[in-house]
N, C-alpha and C positions, 0 to 999 in steps of 0.2 A: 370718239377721239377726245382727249381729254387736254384740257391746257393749262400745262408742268412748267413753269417758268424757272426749278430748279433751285429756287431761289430758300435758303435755308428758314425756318422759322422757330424760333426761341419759344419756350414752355412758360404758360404765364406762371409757375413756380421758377422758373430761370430770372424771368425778368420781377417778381414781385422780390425775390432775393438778393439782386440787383440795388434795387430801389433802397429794399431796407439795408443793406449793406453801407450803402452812398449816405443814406440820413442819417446811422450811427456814426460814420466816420464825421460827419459833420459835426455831431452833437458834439460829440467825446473833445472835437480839435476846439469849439465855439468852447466848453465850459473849461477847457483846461486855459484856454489865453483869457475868461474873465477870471479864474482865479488863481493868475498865474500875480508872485506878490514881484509886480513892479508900476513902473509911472502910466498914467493911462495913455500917454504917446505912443509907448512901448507897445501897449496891449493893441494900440490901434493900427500900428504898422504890423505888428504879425495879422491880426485880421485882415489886412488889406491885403497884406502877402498871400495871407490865405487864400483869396476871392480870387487873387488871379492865378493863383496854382492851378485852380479848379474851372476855371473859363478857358485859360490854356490849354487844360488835358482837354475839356469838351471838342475845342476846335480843333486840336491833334488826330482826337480819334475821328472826329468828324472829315479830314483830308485826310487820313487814309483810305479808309471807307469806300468815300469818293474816288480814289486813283483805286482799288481794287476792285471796285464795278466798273469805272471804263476801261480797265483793263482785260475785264470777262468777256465782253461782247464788243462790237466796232458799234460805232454811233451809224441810227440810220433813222432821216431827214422824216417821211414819213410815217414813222413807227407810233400808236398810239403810247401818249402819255398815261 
């Protein structure tokens, strides 16, 4: 008997594509706002806008995530973590 907890599992070519995907878009936005020609305030406000664009999505997808697995199974008290 085997135990299937059904639970999907991503290919480390899924997630290494992932990864690099994420660090490109990083670079590409980081080099276009330092050589973007205005006052360094400017530059410093889209960078910051940047930062929380992107702590935002984290925690997005991270409460989804979360309501689509308690919504898989009902919560039970004793069930191994």
């Amino acid at each position: 008997m085997s135990d299937t907890s059904g639970k999907q599992q991503n290919t480390a070519a899924f997630y290494g594509q992932a990864v690099a995907s994420f660090a490109v878009a990083m670079a590409a936005t980081a080099i276009g706002i330092v050589k973007l020609h205005a006052d360094a305030w400017v530059r410093a406000f889209l960078g910051i806008a940047v930062l929380y664009l992107v702590t935002s999505a984290f925690t997005l997808a991270k409460v989804i995530r979360d309501r689509q697995e308690a919504a898989e199974r009902p919560f039970h008290p004793f069930e191994k973590l």
